[in-house]
BAKE-730045 format. One record per atom (N, C-alpha, C): residue number from 1; residue in one letter; atom name; x, z, y. Coordinates in steps of 0.1 Angstrom, whole numbers, plus 5000, padded with zeros to 4 digits. Each point is the difference from the previous one (the first is absolute). Layout:
{NUM,A,CA,{X,Z,Y}},
...
//
This chain:
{1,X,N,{5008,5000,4988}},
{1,X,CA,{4992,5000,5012}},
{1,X,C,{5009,5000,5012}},
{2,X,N,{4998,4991,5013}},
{2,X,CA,{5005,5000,5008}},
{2,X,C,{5003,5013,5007}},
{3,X,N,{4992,5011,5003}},
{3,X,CA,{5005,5009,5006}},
{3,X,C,{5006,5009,4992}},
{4,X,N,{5004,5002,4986}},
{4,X,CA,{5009,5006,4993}},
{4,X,C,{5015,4995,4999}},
{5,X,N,{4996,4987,5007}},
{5,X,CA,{5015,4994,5006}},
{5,X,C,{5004,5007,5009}},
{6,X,N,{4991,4997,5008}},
{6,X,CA,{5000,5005,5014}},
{6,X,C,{5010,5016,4998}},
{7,X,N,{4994,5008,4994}},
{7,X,CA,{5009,5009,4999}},
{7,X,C,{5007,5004,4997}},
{8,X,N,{5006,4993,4989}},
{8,X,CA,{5015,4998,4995}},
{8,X,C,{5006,4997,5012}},
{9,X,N,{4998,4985,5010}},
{9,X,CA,{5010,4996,5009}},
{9,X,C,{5001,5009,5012}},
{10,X,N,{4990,5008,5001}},
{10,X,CA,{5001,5006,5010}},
{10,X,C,{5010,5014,4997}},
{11,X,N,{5004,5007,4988}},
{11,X,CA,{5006,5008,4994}},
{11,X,C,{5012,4996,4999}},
{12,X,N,{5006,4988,4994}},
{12,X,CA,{5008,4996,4998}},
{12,X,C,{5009,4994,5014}},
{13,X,N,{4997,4995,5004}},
{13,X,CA,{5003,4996,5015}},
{13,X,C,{5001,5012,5007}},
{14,X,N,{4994,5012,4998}},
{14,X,CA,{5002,5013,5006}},
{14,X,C,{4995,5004,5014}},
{15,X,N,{4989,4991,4998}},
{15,X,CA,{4988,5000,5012}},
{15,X,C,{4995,5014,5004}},
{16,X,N,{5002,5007,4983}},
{16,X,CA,{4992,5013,4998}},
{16,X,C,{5012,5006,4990}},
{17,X,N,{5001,5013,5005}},
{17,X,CA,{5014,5008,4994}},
{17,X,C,{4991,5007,4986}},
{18,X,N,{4989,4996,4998}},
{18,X,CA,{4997,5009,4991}},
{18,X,C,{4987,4989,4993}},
{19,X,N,{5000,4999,4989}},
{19,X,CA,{4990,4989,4995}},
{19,X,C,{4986,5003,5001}},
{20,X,N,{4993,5019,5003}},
{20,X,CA,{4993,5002,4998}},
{20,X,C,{4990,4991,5014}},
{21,X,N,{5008,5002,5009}},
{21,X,CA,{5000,4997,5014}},
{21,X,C,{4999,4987,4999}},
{22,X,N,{4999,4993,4996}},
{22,X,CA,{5004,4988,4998}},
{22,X,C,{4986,4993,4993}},
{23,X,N,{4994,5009,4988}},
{23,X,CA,{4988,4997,4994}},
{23,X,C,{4988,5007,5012}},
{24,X,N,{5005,5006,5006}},
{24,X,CA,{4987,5008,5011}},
{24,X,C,{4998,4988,5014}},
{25,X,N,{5010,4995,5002}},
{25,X,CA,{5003,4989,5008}},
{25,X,C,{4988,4987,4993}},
{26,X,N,{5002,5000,4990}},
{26,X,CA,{4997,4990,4996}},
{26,X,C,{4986,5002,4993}},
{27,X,N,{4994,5010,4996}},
{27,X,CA,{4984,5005,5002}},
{27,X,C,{4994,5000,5006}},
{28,X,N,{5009,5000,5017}},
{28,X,CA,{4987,4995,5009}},
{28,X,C,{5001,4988,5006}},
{29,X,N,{5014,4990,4996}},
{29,X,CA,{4990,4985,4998}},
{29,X,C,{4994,4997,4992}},
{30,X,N,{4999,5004,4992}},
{30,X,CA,{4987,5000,4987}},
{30,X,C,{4989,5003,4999}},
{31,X,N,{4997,5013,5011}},
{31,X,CA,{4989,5004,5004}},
{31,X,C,{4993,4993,5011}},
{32,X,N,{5007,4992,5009}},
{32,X,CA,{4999,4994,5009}},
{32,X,C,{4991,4984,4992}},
{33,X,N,{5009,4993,4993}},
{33,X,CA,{4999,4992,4991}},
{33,X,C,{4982,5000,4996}},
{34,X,N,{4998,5007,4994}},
{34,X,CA,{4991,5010,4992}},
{34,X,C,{4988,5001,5007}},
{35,X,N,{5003,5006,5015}},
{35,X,CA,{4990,5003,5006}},
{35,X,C,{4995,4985,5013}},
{36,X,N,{5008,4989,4998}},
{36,X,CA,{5000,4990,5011}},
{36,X,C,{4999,4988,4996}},
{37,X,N,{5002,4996,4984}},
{37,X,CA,{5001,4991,4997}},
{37,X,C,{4990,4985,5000}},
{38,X,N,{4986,5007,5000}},
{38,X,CA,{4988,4993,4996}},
{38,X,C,{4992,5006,5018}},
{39,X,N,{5011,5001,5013}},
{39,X,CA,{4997,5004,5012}},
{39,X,C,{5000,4983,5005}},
{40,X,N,{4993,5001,5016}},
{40,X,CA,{5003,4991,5008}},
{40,X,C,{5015,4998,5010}},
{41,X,N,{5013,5008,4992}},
{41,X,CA,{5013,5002,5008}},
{41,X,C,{5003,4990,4990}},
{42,X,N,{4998,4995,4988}},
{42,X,CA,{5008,4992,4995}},
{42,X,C,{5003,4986,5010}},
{43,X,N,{5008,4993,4997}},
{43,X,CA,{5004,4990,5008}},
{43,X,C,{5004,4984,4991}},
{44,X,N,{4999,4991,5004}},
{44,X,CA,{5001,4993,4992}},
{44,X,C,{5019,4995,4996}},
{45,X,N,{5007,4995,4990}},
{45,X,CA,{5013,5002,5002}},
{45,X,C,{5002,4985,5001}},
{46,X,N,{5007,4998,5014}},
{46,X,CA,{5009,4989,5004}},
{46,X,C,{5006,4992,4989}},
{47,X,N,{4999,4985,5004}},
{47,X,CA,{5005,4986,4985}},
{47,X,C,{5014,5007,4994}},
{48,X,N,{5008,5009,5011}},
{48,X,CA,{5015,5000,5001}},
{48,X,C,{4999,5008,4984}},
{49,X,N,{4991,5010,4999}},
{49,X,CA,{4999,5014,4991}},
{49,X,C,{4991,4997,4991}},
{50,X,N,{4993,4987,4996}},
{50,X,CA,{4988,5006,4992}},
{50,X,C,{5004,4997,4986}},
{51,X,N,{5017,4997,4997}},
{51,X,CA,{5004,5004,4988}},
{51,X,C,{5000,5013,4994}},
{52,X,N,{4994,5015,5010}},
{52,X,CA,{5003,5009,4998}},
{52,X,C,{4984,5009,5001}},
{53,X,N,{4992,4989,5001}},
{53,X,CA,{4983,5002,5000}},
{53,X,C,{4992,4996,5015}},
{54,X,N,{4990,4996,4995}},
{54,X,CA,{4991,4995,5007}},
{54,X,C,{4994,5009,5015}},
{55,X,N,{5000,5010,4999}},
{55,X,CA,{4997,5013,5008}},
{55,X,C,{5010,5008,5004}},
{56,X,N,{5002,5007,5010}},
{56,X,CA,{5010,5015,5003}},
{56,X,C,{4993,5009,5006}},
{57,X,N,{5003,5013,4998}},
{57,X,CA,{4999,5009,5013}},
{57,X,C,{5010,5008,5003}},
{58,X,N,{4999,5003,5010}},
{58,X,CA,{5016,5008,5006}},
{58,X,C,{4994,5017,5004}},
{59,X,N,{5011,5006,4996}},
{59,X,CA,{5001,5012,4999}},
{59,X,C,{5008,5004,5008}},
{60,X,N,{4998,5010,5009}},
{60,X,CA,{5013,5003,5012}},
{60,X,C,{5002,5016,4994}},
{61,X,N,{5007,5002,4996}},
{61,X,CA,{5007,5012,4987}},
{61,X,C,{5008,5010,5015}},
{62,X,N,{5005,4992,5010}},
{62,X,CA,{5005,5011,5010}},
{62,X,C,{5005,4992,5014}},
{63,X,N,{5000,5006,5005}},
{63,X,CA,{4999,4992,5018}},
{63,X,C,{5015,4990,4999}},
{64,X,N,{5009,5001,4988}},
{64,X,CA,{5008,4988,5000}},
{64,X,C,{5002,4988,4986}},
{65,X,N,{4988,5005,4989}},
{65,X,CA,{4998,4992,4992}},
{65,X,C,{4985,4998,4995}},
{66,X,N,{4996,4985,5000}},
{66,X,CA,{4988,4995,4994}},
{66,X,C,{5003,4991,4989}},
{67,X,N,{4988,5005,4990}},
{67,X,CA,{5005,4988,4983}},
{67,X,C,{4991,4991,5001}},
{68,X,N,{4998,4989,4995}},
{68,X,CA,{4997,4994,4998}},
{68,X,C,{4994,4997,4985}},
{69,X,N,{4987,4999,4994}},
{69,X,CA,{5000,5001,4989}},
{69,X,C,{4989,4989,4995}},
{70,X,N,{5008,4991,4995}},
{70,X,CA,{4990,4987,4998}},
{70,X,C,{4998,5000,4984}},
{71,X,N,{4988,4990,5000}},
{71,X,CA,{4989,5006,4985}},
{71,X,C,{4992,4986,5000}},
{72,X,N,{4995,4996,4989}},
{72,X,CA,{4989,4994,4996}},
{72,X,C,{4986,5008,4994}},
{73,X,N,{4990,4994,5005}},
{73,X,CA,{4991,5005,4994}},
{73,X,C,{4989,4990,4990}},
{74,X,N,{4995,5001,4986}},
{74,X,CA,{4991,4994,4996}},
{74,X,C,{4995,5007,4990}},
{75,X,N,{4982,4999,5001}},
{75,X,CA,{4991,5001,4992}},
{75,X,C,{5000,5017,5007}},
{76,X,N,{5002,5002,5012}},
{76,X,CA,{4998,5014,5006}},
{76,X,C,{5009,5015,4991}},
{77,X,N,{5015,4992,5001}},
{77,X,CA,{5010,5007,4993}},
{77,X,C,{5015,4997,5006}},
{78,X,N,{5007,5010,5010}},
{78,X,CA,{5011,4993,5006}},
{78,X,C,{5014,5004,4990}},
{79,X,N,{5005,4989,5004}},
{79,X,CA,{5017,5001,4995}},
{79,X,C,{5011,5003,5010}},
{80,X,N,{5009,5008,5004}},
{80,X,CA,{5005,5002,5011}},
{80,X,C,{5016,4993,4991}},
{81,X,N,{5004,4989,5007}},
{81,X,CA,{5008,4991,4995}},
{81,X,C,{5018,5008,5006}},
{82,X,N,{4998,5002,5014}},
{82,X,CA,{5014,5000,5007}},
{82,X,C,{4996,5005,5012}},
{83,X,N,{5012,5008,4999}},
{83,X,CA,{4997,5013,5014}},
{83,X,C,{5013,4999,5007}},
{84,X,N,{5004,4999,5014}},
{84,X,CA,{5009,4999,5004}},
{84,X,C,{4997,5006,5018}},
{85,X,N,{5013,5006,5010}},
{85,X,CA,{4996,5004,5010}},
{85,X,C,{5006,4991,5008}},
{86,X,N,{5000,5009,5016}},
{86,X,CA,{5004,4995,5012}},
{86,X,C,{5016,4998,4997}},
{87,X,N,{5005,5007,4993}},
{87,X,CA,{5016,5000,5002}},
{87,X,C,{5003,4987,4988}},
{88,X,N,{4991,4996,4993}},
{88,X,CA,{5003,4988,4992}},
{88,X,C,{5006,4987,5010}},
{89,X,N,{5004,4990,4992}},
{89,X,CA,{5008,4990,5007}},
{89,X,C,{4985,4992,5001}},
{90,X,N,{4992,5004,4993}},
{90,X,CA,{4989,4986,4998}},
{90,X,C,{4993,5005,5013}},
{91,X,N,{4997,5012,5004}},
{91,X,CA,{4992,4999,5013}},
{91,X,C,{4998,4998,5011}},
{92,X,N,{5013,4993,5004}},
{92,X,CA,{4993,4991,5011}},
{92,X,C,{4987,4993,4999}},
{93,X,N,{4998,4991,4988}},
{93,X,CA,{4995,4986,4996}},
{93,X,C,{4984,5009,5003}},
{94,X,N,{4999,5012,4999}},
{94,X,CA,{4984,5007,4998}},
{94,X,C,{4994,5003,5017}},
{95,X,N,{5012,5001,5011}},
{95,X,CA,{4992,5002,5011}},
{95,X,C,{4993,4991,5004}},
//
């Protein structure tokens, strides 16, 4: 699952000195996810990204990082494909 990545790289990379911190980080984009997905904040995802799903919503986690979390949905069932933020090289292409 994408966000059980998510927490490995964010551990590993040493984003978070402590892994627990790292899964708690990462429970409330999930929660977010969870509670916004099937909202009117989704957005549609740009030709540049829709190798990475059809839809995004952005998550602003702290006044210097927003994720980005693109998904497909069908038959009223999403797949959250690829999550990536502001500090990624891809985001420019999203403003």
């Amino acid at each position: 699952m994408i966000i059980n990545k998510l927490i490995d790289v964010l551990f590993e990379y040493e984003y978070f000195g402590y892994r627990s911190s790292a899964v708690s980080y990462t429970d409330k984009i999930y929660a977010f996810i969870a509670e916004n997905i099937d909202k009117p904040i989704v957005r549609f995802t740009p030709p540049s990204h829709q190798k990475y799903g059809k839809k995004y919503l952005k998550y602003k986690a702290n006044p210097q990082t927003t994720w980005y979390i693109f998904f497909d949905q069908k038959e009223g069932k999403y797949l959250v494909n690829h999550i990536l933020n502001n500090h990624s090289k891809d985001f420019p292409e999203l403003l």
